[in-house]
N, C-alpha and C positions, 0 to 999 in steps of 0.2 A: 487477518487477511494480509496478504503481501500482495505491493505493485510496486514490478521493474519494469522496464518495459526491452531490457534484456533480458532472455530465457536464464544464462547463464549466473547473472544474477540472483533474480527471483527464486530459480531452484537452490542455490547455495544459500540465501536469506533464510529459505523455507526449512534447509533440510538443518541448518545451527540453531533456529528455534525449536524444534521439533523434536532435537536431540536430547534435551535435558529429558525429558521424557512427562514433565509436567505441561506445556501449550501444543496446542493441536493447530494447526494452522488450517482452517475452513475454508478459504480458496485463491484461488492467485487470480492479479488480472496484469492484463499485459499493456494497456492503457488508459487514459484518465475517464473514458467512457464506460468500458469494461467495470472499471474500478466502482463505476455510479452505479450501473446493476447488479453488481455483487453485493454489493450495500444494502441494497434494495432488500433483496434474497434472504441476506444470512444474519444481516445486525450484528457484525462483528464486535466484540469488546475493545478489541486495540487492530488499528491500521497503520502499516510501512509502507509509505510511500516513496518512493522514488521523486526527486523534483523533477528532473528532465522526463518526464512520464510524456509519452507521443501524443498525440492528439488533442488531449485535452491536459496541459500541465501540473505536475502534484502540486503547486503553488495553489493554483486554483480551484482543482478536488479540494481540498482542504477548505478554502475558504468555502466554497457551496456545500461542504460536510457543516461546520461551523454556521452557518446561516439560515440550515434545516435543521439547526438543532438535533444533530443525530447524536444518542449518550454514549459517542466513543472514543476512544482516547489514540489520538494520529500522533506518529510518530515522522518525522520527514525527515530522509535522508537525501543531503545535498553535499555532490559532488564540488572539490574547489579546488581546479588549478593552480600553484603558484611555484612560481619558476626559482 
């Protein structure tokens, strides 16, 4: 499962994993709520989260994925500034 919470992102994440031709990416979500019902859904193996994710932050997905014990392994990708 891939969460940007930019389109352009999320499809370019999707479409470089997908290319090896071994992972199948089961579905995108475009925020940290989305992100919770997709989970729900599909029981992804491995989750790319975006940290700046809208609504509800990949910082925080992450902690309430880890707190329900869900068996998947989150990857979080965090954007960093430096001048």
């Amino acid at each position: 499962l891939v969460a940007d919470g930019q389109n352009l992102y999320c499809e370019g994440i999707s479409a470089l994993l997908e290319g090896n031709g071994e992972i199948e990416v089961a579905a995108k979500a475009r925020n940290g709520d989305e992100l919770i019902e997709k989970v729900n859904e599909q029981s992804p193996d491995v989750i790319v989260i975006d940290a700046g994710l809208p609504v509800t932050n990949g910082v925080e997905v992450a902690r309430q994925l880890h707190e329900r014990d869900f068996n998947t392994t989150v990857l979080l990708l965090v954007e960093y500034e430096n001048e």
